[in-house]
C-alpha positions in Angstrom: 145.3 68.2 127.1 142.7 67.8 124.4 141.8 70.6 122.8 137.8 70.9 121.7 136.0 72.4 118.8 134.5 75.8 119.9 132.0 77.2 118.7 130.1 81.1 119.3 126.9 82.3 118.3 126.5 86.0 117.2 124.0 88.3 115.8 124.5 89.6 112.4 123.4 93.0 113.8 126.7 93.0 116.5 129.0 91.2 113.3 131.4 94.3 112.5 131.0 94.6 108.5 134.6 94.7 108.5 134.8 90.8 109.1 132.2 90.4 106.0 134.1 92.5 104.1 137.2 90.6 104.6 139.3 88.1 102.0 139.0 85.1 104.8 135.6 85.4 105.2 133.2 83.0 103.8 129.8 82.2 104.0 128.5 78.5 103.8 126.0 75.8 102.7 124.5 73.3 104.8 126.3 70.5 103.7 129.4 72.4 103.8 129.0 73.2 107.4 128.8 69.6 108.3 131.5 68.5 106.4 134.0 71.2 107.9 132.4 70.0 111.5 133.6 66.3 111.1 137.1 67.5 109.4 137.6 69.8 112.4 137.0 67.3 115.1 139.0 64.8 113.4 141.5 67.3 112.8 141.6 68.0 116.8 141.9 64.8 118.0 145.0 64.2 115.9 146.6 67.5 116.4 146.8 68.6 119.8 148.1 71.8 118.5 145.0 72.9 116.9 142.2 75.5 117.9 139.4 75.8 115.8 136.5 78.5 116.6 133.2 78.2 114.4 131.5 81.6 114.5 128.1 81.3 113.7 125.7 84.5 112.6 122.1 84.7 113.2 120.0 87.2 112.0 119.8 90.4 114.1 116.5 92.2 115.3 115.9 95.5 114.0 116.1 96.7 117.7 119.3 94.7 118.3 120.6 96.6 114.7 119.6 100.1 115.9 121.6 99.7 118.9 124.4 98.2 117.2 124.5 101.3 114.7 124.0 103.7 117.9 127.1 101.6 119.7 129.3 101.9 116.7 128.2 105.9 116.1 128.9 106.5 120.1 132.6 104.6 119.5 133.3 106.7 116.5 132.5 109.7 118.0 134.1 109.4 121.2 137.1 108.2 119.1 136.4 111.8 117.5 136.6 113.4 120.4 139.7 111.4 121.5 141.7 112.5 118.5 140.5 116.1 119.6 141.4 116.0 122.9 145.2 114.5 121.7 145.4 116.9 118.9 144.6 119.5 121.6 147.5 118.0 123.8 149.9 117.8 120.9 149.2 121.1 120.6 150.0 122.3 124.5 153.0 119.6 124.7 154.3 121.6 121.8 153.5 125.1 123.3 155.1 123.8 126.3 158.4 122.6 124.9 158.7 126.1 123.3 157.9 127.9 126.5 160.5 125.4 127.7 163.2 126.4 125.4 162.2 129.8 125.7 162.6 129.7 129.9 165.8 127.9 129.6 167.5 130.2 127.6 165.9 132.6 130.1 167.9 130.7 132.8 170.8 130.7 130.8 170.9 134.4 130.7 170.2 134.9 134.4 173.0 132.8 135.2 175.5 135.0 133.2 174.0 138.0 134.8 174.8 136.3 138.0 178.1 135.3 137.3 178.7 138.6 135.9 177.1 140.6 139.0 178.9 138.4 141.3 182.3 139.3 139.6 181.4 143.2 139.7 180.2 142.5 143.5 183.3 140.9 144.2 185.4 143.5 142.2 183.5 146.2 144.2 184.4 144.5 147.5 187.8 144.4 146.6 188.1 147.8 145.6 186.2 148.4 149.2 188.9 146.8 151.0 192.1 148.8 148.6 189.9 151.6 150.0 189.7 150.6 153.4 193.5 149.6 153.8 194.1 152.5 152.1 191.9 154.6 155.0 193.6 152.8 157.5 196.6 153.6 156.4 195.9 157.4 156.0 194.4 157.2 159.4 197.4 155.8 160.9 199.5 158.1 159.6 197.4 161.2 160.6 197.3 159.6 164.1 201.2 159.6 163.5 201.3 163.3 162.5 198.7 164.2 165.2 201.1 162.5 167.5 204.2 164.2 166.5 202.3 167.4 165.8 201.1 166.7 170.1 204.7 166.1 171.1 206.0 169.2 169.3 203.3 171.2 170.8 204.2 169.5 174.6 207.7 170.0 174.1 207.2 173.8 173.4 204.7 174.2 175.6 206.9 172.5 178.7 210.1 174.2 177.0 208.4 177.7 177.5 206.7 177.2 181.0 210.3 175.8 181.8 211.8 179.2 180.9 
């Protein structure tokens, strides 16, 4: 596919002065202009590979340069205000990662109170079921006693109403 010359027209009002202020930019002469116009298409018909854009710059209208310069203040200040507005959420993803650090170490010392609670819980249970074996086994044997106690009162009791 053949590639064609382009070519753009732009007021010098909308020209950032960053692009005149550059090393690659360069104004030119009439006859200068011509001459890189034939060079370029000749250029282009040969190389296939080759884009060239000619930017040319009219002169702006006072109006047009007024709302240029109010464009360019309007981007600088909401680039302002962009810069605020990430400072400002630096600044709370920073608050957050402390309050992070500081709720996981939080977390970390519930969890040993847990684990330590749960080991005195399950201490206390054990020592609840020593106790109640040990009950049990009290019980029994005062059932036992209360039994033999019972059986020494029936055999008296029958040996003297036998007599």
């Amino acid at each position: 596919m053949k590639k064609e010359l382009q070519y753009a027209l732009v007021t010098s009002s909308a020209l950032p002065r960053e692009i005149a202020a550059s090393n690659y930019y360069t104004e030119l002469d009439k006859t200068q202009w011509l001459d890189l116009i034939d060079y370029s298409e000749e250029l282009v018909k040969t190389d296939k590979d080759q884009e060239i854009l000619f930017l040319i710059v009219a002169k702006g209208t006072a109006d047009q340069i007024e709302e240029d310069e109010a464009r360019r203040q309007q981007k600088e200040q909401e680039k302002r205000d962009l810069q605020s507005t990430n400072s400002s959420l630096s600044d709370t993803l920073a608050t957050l990662d402390a309050d992070k650090s500081s709720l996981s170490q939080k977390i970390k010392d519930l969890n040993a109170q847990i684990f330590a609670l749960t080991e005195e819980l399950d201490s206390i249970k054990e020592d609840e079921q020593s106790e109640e074996a040990k009950q049990r086994e009290l019980d029994a044997a005062a059932d036992g006693r209360q039994k033999r106690v019972r059986e020494r009162s029936i055999s008296l009791f029958n040996a003297l109403y036998t007599k």
